[in-house]
N, C-alpha and C positions, 0 to 999 in steps of 0.2 A: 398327279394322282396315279397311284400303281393302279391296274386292270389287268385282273390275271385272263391267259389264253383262252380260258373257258368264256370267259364273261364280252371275250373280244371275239371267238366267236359267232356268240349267238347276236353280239350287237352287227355284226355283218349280215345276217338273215335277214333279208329284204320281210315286209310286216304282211305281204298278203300272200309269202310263198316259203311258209316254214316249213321244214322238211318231212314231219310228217300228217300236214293238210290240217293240224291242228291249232288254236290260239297253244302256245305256249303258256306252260304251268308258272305261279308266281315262283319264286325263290325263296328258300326258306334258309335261316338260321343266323342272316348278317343283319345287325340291330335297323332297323328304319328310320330316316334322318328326316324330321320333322321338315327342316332347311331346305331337301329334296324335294322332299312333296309336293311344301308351296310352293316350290318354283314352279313345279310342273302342273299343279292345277291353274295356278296363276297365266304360266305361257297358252293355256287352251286358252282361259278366257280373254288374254290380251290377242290372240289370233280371230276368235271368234267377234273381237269389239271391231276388229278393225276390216270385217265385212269376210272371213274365209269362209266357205261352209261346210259343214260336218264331214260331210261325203270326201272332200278335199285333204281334209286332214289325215294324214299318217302321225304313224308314230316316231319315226323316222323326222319328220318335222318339228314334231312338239318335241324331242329331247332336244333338237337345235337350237330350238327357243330356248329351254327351259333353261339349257347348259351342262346336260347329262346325257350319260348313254343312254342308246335303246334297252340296256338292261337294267340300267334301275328302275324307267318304268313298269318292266317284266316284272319285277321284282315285287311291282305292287297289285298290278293287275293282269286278267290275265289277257287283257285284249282292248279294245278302243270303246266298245258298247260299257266295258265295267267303269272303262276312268270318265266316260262321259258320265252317267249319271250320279259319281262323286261329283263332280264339276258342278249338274246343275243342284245336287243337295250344298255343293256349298254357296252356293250363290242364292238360293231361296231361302228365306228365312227360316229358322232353326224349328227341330220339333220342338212340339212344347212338353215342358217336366211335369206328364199327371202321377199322381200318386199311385196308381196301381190297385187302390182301396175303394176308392167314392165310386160312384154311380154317375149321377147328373153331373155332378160339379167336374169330372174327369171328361165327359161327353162335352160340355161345354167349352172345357180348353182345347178340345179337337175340332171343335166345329169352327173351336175360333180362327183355329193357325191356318183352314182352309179357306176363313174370309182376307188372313192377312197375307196367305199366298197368289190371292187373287189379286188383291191390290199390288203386289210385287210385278204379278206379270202383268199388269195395268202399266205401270209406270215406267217400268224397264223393257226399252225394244231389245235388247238382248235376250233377255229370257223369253218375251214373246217369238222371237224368229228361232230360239234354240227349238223351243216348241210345237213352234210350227213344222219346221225342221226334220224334227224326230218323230213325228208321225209318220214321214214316208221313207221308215227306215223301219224294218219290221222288224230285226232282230237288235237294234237300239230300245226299241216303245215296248219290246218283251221285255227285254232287262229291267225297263223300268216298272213295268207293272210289277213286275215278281217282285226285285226288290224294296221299291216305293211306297207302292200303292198298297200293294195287299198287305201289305204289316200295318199301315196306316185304318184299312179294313178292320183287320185282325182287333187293331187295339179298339176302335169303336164298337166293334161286337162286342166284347169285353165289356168295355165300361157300361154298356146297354143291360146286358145280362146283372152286371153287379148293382145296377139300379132296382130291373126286377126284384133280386134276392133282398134288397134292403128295404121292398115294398114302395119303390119312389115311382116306378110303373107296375101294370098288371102283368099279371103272370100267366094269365090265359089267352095273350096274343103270341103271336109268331115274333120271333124275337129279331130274326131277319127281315122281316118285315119292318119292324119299331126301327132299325137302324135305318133302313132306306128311306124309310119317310123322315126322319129328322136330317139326312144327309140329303137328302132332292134336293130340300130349298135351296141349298147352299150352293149347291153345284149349278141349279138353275141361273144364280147370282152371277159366279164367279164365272161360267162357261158360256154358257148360254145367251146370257144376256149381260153384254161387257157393258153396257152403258146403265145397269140397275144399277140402286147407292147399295157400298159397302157398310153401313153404319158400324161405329163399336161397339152395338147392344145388339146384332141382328143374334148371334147365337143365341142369347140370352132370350130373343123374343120366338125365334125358331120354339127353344125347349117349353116357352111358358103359355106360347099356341094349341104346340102340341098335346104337352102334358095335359091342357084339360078334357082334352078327347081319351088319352091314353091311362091316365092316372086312374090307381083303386078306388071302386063306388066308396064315399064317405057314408057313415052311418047318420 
C-alpha cells in the first residue's frame, strides 16, 4: 500500500507527545473505508476481551492490531476518548428509530432502549469493566456524556414536550421535571439496583403509573 511522507510522518508521532500538545485534527478529503473502521473498532474490542485496560491502550497499539497506520485512525478520530466511545456505541445496543412526531409512544421507545442497555450490561462483562473503567477516566466519561448521554437527554425532553402539546400530559407542570420522573425508575432499575427484573413491559408500566398522576383533569 502507497503512504505518502506526510501520512508517514505523522504515523511516527509517538500518540501522548504530538507536537503541538494537541489530540491531532481528523483528516479530511480521502473517502473512508468502511473495511478500516471495523477493523479498528473491532481490534479495541478484541484487546479489551482479552483482559488490556483502557489506560494501557494506545493508538499505536490498536493500529497494530487493527493492521493500519496511526493515521487512518487520525483520520477518523481525533484522539482515543473519541474512538472509545464509538467502541462502546457499537457494542450496546442500537438507538432506537422514534419518529420525531409522537409524544408517549416515542418516550416509550427511549425508556425502552435504556431497560435493554441495562440488560446488555447485565450480561456482558465486557461492557460492564468498559464501564467501570471509564468512570475513572475523566476526560473519557466527559466525552461520553457530551456525546451519549445528553443527546439521549435532548431526545427525551423532546418527545416529553410533544406529548404535552398533543395533550397526552399536562401542560402546567415543569417539563424537566415530567422527564426525570419517568427516567428515575428506569435508571433506579438499570444502575442502582442490578439485581431488580428488567421486564419487557416496564416502560410501558413506568408511562401508565405515571401518567395517571400526570395526565390532563378529565371532564
Amino acid at each position: 500500500m502507497h503512504v505518502t511522507a506526510q501520512a508517514q510522518a505523522q504515523a511516527q508521532v509517538p500518540d501522548r507527545d504530538r507536537p503541538d500538545g494537541k489530540d491531532p485534527e481528523p483528516r479530511r478529503g480521502r473517502p473512508r473505508s468502511a473495511a478500516a473502521e471495523r477493523a479498528i473498532l473491532d481490534a479495541v474490542v478484541g484487546l479489551l476481551e482479552a483482559g488490556e485496560p483502557l489506560a494501557a491502550l494506545s493508538i499505536e497499539r490498536i493500529a497494530r492490531t487493527a493492521g493500519v497506520g496511526k493515521a487512518t485512525i487520525y483520520r477518523r478520530w481525533s484522539g482515543k476518548e473519541e474512538l472509545f466511545v464509538d467502541v462502546l456505541r457499537d457494542i450496546e445496543p442500537p438507538e432506537p428509530a422514534v419518529s420525531g412526531t409522537a409524544g408517549l409512544d416515542d418516550l416509550r421507545l427511549l425508556l425502552d432502549s435504556l431497560r435493554r442497555r441495562g440488560l446488555a450490561q447485565r450480561s456482558s462483562v465486557l461492557l460492564h469493566n468498559v464501564f467501570a473503567q471509564m468512570k475513572s477516566h475523566p476526560k473519557l466519561w466527559s466525552e461520553y456524556q457530551c456525546t451519549v448521554i445528553a443527546p439521549r437527554r435532548t431526545a427525551m425532553l423532546a418527545a416529553v414536550r410533544r406529548a404535552v402539546d398533543a395533550g397526552e400530559l399536562r401542560a402546567d407542570l415543569d417539563v424537566e421535571l415530567m422527564n426525570d420522573l419517568f427516567l428515575g425508575p428506569m435508571l433506579v432499575r438499570t444502575i442502582h439496583r442490578p439485581d431488580a427484573p428488567l421486564p419487557e413491559d416496564l416502560a410501558d408500566r413506568i408511562i401508565r403509573t405515571l401518567s395517571e398522576g400526570l395526565a390532563p383533569a378529565r371532564p
